[in-house]
Legacy VTK file of the C-alpha trace (Angstrom):
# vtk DataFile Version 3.0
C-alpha trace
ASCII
DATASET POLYDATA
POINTS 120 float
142.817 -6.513 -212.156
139.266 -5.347 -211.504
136.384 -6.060 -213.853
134.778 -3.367 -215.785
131.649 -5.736 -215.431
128.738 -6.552 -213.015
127.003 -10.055 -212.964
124.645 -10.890 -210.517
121.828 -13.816 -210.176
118.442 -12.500 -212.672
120.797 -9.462 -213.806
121.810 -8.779 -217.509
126.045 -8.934 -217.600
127.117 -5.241 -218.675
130.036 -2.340 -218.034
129.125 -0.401 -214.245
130.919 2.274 -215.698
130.633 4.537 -218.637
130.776 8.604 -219.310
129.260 11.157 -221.847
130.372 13.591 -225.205
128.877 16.580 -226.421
129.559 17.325 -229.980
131.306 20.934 -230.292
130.349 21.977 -233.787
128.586 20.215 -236.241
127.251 16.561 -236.561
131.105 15.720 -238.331
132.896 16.809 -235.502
135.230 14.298 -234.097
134.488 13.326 -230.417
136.713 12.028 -227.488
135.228 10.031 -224.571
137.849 7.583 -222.586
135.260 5.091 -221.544
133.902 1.246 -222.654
130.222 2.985 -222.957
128.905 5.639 -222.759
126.656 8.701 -224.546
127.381 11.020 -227.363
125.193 14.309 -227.852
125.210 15.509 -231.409
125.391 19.154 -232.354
122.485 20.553 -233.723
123.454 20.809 -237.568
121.114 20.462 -240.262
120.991 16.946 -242.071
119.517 16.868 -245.445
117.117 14.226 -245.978
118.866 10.945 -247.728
121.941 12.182 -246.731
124.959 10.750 -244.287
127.349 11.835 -241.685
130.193 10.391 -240.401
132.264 11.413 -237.352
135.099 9.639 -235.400
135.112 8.728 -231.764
138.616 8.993 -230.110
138.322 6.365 -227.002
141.073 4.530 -225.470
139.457 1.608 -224.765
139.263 0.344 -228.218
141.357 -1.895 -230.135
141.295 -2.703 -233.826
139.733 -5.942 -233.008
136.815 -4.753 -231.305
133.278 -4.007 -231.833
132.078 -1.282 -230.985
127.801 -0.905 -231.320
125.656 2.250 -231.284
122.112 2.721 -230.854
120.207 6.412 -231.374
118.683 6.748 -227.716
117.056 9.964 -228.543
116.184 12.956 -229.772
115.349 11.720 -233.470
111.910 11.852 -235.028
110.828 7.761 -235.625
112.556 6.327 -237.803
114.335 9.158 -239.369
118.007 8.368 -237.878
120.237 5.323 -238.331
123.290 5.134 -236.570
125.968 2.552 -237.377
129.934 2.272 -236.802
131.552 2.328 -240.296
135.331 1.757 -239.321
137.187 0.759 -236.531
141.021 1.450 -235.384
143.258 1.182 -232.864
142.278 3.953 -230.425
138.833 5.095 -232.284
135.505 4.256 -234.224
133.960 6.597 -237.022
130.040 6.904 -236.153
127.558 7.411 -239.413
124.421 9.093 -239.042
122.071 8.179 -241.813
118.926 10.117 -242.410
116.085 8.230 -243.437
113.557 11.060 -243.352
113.282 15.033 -244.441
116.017 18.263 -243.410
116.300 17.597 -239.910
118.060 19.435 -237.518
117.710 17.234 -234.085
120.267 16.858 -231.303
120.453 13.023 -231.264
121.710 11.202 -228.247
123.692 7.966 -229.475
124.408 5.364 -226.945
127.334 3.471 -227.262
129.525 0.324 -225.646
132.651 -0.949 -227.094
132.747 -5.246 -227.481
136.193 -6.948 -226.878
137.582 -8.848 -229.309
140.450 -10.839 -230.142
142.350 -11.430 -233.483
141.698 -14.910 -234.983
LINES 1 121
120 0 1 2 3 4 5 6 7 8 9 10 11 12 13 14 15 16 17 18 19 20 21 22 23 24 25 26 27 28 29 30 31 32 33 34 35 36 37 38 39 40 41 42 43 44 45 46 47 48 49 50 51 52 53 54 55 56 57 58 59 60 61 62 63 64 65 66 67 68 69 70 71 72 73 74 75 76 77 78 79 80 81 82 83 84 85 86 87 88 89 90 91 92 93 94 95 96 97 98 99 100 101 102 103 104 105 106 107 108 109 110 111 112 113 114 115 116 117 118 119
């Protein structure tokens, strides 16, 4: 079986492959991307300020023993997102967007890559 993963001499170890979402309707609206990382483009929806999110990412690659992580790569005013993974499942990973700041209505790009795991 081919790796998913690239190591070479002075090189950090990560996926060569990955793909990309775009949110249809609103930042709750569930996404599906088929890949171990990738990109996910929020909708535009307004956020109140101190409020939360949460959406679910459909992605084959995931088992329940997995970690996925996210990271906002852009599109947020500093420091007024937090993205985290709140649950995980066979098959998917629910997303929450926190934000920190004021009514925003951003289009946030959240990076993504899915850890392998094993049960104990």
């Amino acid at each position: 079986m081919a790796s998913v993963f690239e190591a070479t001499a002075g090189k950090a170890i990560g996926y060569v492959s990955g793909s990309a979402v775009t949110q249809a309707t609103s930042k709750s609206t569930g996404v599906t991307i088929n890949a171990p990382t990738g990109a996910i483009t929020t909708d535009d929806a307004e956020l109140a300020g101190a409020a939360e999110v949460t959406f679910t990412v459909t992605n084959s690659f995931v088992a329940a023993t997995d970690v996925p992580i996210v990271a906002v790569k852009s599109g947020a005013s500093t420091g007024t997102y937090i993205a985290s993974v709140s649950a995980v499942a066979a098959g998917s990973f629910n997303v929450t967007l926190s934000n920190l700041g004021s009514t925003a209505s951003e289009i946030l790009v959240i990076n993504y890559a899915i850890i392998k795991g094993a049960a104990a």
